[in-house]
C-alpha positions in Angstrom: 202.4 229.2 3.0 200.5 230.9 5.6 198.5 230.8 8.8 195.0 229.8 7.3 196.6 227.4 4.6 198.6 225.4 7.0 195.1 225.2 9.3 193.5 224.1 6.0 195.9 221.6 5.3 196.2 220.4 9.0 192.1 219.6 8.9 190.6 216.5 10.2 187.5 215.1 11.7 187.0 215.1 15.4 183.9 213.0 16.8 184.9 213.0 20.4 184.7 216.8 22.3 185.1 217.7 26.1 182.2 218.5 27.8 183.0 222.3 27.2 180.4 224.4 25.5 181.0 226.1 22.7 179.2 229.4 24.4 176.6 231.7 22.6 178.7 234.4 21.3 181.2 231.8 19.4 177.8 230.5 17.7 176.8 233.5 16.7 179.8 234.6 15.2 180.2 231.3 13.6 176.6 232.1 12.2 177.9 235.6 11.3 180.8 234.3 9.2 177.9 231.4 7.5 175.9 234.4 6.5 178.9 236.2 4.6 179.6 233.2 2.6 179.4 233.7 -1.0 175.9 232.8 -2.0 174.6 232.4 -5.4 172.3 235.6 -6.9 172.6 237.0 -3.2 169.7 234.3 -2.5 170.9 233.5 1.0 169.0 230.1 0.0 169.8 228.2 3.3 169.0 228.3 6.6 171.1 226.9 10.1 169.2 224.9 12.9 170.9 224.2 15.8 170.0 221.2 17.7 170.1 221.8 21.5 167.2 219.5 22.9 168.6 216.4 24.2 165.4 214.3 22.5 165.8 215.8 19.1 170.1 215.4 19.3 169.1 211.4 21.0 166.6 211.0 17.7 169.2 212.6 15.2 172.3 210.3 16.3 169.7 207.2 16.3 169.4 208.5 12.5 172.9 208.7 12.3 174.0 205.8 13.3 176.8 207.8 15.2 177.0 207.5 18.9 179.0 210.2 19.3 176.4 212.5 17.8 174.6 212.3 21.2 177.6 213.7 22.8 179.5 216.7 23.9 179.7 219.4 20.9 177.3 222.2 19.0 175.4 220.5 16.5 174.1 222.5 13.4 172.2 221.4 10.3 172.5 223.3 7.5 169.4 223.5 5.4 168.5 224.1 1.7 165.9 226.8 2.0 163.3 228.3 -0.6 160.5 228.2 1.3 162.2 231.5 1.8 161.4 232.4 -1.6 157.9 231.4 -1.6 156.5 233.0 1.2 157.8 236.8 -0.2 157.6 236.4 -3.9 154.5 237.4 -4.7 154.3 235.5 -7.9 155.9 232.2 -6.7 156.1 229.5 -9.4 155.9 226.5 -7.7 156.9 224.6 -10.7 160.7 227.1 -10.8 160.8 226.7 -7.1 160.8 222.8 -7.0 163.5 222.8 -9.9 167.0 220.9 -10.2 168.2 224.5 -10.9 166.5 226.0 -7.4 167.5 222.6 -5.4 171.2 223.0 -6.2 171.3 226.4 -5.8 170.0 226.0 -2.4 172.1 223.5 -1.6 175.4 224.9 -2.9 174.2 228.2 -0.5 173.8 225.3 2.7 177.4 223.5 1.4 179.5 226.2 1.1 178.0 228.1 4.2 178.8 224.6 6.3 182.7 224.8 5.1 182.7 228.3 5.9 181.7 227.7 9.4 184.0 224.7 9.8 187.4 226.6 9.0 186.2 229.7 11.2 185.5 227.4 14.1 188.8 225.5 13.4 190.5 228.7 13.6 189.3 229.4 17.0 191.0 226.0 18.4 187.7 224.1 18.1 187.1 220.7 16.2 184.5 219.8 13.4 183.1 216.6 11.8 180.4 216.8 9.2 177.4 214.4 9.2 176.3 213.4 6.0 174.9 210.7 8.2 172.0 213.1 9.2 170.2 211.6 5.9 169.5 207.7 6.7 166.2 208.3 7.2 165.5 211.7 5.7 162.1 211.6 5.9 162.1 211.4 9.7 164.9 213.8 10.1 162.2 216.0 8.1 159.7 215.4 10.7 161.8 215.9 13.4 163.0 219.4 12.7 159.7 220.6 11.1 161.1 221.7 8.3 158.2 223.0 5.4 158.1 222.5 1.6 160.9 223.7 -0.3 163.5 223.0 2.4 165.5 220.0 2.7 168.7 219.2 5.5 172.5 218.9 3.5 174.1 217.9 5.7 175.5 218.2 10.0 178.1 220.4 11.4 179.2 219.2 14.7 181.5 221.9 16.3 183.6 221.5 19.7 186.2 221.2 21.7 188.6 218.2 20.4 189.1 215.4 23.1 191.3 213.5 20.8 194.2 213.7 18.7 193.1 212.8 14.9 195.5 211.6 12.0 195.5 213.4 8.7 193.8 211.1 6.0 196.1 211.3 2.9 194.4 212.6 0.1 194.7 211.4 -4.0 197.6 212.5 -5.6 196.8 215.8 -7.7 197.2 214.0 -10.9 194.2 212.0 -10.3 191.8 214.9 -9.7 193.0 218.0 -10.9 192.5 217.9 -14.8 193.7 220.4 -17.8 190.6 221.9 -20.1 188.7 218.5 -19.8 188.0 215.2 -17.3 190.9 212.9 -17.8 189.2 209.5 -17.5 192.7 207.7 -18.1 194.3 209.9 -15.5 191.5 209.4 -12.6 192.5 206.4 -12.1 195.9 205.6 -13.4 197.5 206.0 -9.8 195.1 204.1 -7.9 197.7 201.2 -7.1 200.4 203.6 -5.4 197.7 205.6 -3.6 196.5 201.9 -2.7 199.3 201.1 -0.8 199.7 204.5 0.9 196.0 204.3 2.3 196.9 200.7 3.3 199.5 201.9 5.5 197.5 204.8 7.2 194.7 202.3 8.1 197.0 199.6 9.3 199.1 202.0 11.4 196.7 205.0 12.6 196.0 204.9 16.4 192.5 203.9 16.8 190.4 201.6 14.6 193.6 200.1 12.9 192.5 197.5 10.3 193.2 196.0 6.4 191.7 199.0 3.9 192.1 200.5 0.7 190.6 203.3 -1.6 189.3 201.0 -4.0 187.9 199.0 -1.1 186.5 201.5 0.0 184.8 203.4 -3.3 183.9 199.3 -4.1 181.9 199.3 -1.0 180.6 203.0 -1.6 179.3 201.6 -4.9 177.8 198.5 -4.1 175.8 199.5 -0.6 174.2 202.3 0.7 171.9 202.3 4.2 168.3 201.3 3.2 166.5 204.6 4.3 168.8 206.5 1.4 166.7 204.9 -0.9 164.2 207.2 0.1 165.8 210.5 -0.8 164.0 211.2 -4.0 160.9 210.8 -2.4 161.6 213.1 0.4 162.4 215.4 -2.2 159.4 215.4 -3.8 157.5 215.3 -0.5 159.3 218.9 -0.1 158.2 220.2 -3.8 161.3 219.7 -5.5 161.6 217.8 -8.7 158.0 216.9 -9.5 158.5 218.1 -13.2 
């Protein structure tokens, strides 16, 4: 066990920040250590846009869903970026560009940098959450921070200082995700009723928004709904040149 470990395992989300701004040298070094994350084929394939117009933040919580959004806090989207790519190559290929293969490397670049960022701005005594929610309606979001083809937003990186005192969620038990030489279908699963109970109790006991829950409850509901502007994902995706072959 050390320092960075035990911050690691101490993480949790924190959606409510005092009014304290994180100032302009903590971004930028926050930006610094995004930039030396480990990125595929040195591609650097993401870019950071930090939201600091009240409007665009008011327009990008209403997407969220996610009051809070319009709060206190520094609020970063991390992009997937090779329009990069095609405005220096010479001999872009819009066809290798617009690829699965290009996509997900871009977006592994944007995911990892996001984390990155996350346990360097925890380890300065500020508080994250991540807004997957930034993609409800991604075609607006797309609109709203101008982003050209062969971009697309990952994901949201609010950064601040806490103004709340956030429970741990437990996590799955080991053997139900971490598999030897192959995926352990059996094993995925076999603990669910144990783990069950333990979520049960964190949700019924936890100090705000208390209520009945479970995993499978909740991977049920994960399953069976998703908000109706998701459904457009795969054609903002093509509107941005990825995936037309």
């Amino acid at each position: 066990m050390n320092d960075t470990i035990q911050r690691q395992l101490n993480h949790r989300s924190v959606r409510r920040f005092t009014p304290q701004a994180v100032t302009a040298a903590t971004v930028a070094q926050l930006m610094t250590v995004a930039q030396h994350t480990a990125t595929s084929h040195y591609m650097q394939a993401f870019s950071v846009i930090s939201v600091t117009a009240a409007p665009l933040r008011a327009e990008i919580a209403g997407i969220s869903r996610q009051a809070y959004v319009n709060s206190n806090g520094q609020l970063f989207v991390f992009v997937a970026d090779q329009h990069r790519a095609a405005a220096l190559a010479q001999t872009a290929d819009a066809q290798v560009l617009g690829s699965a293969d290009k996509l997900l490397q871009a977006q592994s670049d944007a995911l990892l940098a996001a984390e990155n960022t996350a346990v360097a701005a925890e380890s300065l005594g500020l508080g994250t959450v991540f807004l997957g929610s930034i993609l409800n309606d991604p075609l607006r979001l797309i609109d709203l921070l101008k982003l050209p083809r062969y971009t697309f937003p990952v994901l949201g990186l609010l950064v601040g200082y806490p103004d709340q005192a956030t429970q741990p969620k437990p996590r799955l038990p080991q053997t139900m995700m971490h598999f030897e030489n192959g995926y352990d279908a059996t094993a995925a699963v076999a603990g669910i009723a144990d783990y069950d109970e333990v979520i049960r109790a964190y949700y019924a006991n936890r100090s705000t928004n208390a209520r009945e829950e479970t995993f499978t409850h909740l991977l049920t509901a994960a399953a069976t709904t998703t908000p109706a502007k998701r459904g457009e994902l795969l054609a903002a995706l093509h509107q941005q040149g990825f995936l037309l072959a």
